[in-house]
C-alpha positions as CSV (number, residue, x, y, z in Angstrom):
1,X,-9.3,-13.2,0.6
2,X,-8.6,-10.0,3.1
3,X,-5.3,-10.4,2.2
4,X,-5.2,-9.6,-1.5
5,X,-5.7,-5.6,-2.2
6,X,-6.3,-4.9,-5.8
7,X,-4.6,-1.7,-6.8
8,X,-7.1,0.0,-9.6
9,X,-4.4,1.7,-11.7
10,X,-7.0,2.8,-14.0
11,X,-7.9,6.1,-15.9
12,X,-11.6,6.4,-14.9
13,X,-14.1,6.1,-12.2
14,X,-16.2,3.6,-15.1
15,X,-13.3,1.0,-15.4
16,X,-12.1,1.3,-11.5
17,X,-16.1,0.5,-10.4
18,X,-16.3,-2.0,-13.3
19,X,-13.5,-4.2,-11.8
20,X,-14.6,-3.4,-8.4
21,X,-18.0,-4.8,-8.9
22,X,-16.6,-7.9,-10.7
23,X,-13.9,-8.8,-7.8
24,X,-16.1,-7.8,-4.4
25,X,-16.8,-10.7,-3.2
26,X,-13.1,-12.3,-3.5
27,X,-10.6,-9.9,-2.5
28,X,-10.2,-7.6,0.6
29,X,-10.2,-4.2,-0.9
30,X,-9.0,-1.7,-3.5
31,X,-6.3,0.6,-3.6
32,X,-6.9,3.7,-5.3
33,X,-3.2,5.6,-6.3
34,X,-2.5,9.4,-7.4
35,X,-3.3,8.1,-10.8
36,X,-6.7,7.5,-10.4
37,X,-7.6,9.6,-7.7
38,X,-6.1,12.8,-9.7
39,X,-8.7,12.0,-12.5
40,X,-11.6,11.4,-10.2
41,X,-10.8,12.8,-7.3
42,X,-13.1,12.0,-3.8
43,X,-15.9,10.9,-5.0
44,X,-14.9,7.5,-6.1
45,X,-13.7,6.7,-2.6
46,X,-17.2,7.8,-1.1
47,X,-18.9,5.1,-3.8
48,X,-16.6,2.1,-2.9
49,X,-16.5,2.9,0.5
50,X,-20.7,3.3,0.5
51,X,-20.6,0.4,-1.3
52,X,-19.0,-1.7,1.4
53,X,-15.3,-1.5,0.3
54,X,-12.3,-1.4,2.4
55,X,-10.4,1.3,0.6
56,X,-6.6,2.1,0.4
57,X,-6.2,5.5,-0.8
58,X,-1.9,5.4,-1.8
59,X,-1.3,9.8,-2.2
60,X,2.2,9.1,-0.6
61,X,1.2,12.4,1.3
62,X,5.0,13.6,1.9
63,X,4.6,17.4,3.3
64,X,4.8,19.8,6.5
65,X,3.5,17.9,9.8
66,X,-0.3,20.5,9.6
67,X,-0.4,19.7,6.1
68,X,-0.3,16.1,6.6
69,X,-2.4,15.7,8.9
70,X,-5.1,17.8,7.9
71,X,-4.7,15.5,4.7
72,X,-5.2,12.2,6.8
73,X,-8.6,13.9,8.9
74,X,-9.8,14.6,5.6
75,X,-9.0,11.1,3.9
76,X,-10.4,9.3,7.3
77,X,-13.7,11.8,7.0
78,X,-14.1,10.2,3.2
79,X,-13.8,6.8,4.9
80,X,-10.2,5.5,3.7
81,X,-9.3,2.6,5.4
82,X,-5.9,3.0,5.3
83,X,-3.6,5.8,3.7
84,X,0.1,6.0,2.6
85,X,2.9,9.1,3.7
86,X,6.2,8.9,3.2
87,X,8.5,7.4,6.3
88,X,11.0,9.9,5.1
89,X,8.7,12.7,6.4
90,X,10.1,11.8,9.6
91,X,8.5,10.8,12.7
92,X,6.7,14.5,13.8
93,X,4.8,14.2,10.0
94,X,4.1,10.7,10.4
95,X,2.7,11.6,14.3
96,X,0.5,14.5,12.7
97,X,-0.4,11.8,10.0
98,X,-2.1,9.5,12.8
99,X,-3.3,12.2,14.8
100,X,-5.4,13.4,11.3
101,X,-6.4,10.4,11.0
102,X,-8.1,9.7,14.5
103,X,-9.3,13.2,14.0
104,X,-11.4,12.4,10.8
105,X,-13.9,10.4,13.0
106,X,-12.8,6.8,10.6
107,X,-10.8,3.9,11.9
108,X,-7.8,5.0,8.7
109,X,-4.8,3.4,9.4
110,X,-2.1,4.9,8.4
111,X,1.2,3.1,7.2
112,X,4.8,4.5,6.4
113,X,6.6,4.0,2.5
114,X,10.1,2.6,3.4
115,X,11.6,2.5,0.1
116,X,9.7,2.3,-3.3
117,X,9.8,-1.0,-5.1
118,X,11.3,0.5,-8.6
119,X,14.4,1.9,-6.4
120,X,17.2,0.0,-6.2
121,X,20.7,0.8,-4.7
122,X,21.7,3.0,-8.1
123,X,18.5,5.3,-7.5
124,X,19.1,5.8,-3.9
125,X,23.0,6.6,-4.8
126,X,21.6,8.9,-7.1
127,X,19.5,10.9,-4.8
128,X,22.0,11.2,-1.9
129,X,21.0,8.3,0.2
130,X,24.2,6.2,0.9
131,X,22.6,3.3,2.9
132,X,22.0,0.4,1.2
133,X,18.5,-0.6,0.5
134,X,17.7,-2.7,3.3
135,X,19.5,-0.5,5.7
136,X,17.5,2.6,4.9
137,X,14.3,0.2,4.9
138,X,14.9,-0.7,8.6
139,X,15.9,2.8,9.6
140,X,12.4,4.2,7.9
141,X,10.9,1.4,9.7
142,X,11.9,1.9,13.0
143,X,11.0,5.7,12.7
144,X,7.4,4.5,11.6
145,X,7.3,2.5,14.4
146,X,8.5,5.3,16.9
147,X,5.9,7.8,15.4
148,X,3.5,5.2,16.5
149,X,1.9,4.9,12.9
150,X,0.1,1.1,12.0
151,X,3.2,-0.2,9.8
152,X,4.7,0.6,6.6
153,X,4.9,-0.1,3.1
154,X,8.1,-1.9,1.7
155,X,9.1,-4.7,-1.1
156,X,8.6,-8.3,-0.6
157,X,12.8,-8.4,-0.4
158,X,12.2,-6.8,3.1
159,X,9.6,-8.9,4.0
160,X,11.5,-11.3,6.5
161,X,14.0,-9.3,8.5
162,X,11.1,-7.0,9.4
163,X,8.9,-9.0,10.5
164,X,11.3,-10.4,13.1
165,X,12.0,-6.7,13.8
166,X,8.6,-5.8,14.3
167,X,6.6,-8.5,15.6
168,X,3.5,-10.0,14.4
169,X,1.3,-7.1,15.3
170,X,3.4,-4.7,12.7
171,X,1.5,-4.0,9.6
172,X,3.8,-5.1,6.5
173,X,1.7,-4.1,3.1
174,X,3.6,-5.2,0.4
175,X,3.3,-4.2,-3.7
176,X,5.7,-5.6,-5.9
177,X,3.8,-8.9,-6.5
178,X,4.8,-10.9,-9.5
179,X,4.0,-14.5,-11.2
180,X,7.0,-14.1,-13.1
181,X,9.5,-10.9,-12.8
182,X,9.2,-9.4,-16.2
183,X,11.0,-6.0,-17.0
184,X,8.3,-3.1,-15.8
185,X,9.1,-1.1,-13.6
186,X,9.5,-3.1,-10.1
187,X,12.9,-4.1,-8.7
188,X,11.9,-5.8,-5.8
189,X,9.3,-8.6,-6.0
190,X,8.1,-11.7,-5.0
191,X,5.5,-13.9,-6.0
192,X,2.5,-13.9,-3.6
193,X,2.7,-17.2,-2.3
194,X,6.6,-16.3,-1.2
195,X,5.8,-12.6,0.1
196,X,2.8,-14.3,2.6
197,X,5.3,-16.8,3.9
198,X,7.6,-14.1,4.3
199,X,5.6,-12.2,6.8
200,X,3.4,-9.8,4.5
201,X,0.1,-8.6,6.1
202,X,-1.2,-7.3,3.2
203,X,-0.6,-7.9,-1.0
204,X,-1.3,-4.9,-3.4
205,X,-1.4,-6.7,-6.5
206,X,-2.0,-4.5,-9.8
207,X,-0.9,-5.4,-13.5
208,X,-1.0,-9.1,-13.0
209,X,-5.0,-9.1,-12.4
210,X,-6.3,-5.9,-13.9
211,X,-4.3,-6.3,-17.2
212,X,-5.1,-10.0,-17.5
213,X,-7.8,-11.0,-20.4
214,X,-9.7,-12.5,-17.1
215,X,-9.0,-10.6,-14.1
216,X,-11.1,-12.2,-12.0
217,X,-9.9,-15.7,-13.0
218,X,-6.3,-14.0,-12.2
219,X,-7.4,-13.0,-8.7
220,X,-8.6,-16.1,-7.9
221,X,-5.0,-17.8,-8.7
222,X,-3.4,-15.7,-6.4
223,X,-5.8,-16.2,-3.6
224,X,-5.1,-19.5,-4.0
225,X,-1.1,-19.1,-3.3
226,X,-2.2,-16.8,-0.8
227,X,-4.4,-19.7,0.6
228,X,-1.3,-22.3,-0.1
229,X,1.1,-20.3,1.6
């Protein structure tokens, strides 16, 4: 299922390979956060990516336009195939971020965060930001799509409105995916049969299948809302 990215919010490169190995041949990729990647570092993304995997490195790189992008040429050299930076970088980062990125000699896309899925309107009050969510959403998505970047990241909530905003050709990759909300630390979510049918390109599913006693019996469920919806 291309659709379903597995986010390996693990410790070590034993555990993130261990699940890769037993989920390969039914999901579309792995996403490999600051969490993981701060312990292990490059290598990990050369294995998976020698290894045949379509990986999502998620840094959230958020810095001066030449850092950036000399970021991005160096995650497209590893063989990323897609990267995170923040929207709110503005659109001369996010230009550098694409323009690394071709550099690299890889095919990374590059997509823009919008807002995080643990904010809600009480964490963007508290850090200045006076639109409400969904307004500051579409504004970081329509600087994404100015900079000419391949889409953005943003909550399942958002899923609708900007995909008639952006077309079909947009890239929407959406976290936040839940069976059932439960109180950790995402505000925003949908299940993944209502994100898809919402307009989602791509799921980054985490918890729900790496925590599960079975987490390839917990992949295959939500391919099969994916496949429903």
């Amino acid at each position: 299922m291309d659709q379903l990215l597995v986010a390996l919010d693990v410790d070590t490169s034993a555990r993130a390979q261990e699940l890769a190995d037993s989920l390969r041949d039914l999901v579309g990729g792995f996403k490999i956060g600051s969490r993981l990647f701060t312990g292990e570092g490059p290598a990990l993304v050369r294995t998976l990516v020698e290894r045949g995997d379509r990986v999502f490195l998620d840094l959230k790189y958020h810095d001066i336009p030449t850092v950036v992008g000399s970021a991005l040429r160096a995650a497209s050299a590893l063989g990323a195939w897609m990267a995170t930076v923040h929207a709110a970088g503005g659109i001369t980062m996010m230009q550098a971020a694409k323009e690394g990125a071709e550099a690299g000699g890889g095919h990374t896309r590059v997509v823009g965060v919008t807002v995080l899925t643990s904010f809600d309107q009480a964490t963007l009050d508290e850090v200045g930001v006076g639109r409400p969510v969904a307004n500051q959403v579409d504004a970081l998505a329509a600087l994404a799509a100015e900079a000419g970047v391949d889409g953005v990241v943003a909550s399942p909530l958002e899923l609708s409105r900007l995909r008639a905003q952006r077309g079909a050709d947009f890239t929407i990759v959406t976290p936040g995916i839940r069976n059932h909300v439960s109180g950790d630390d995402q505000s925003r979510t949908l299940s993944a049969q209502e994100a898809i049918r919402a307009g989602a390109s791509y799921l980054v599913v985490g918890r729900p299948i790496i925590a599960a006693r079975d987490p390839r019996v917990a992949a295959e469920q939500i391919c099969e809302q994916i496949a429903s919806a």
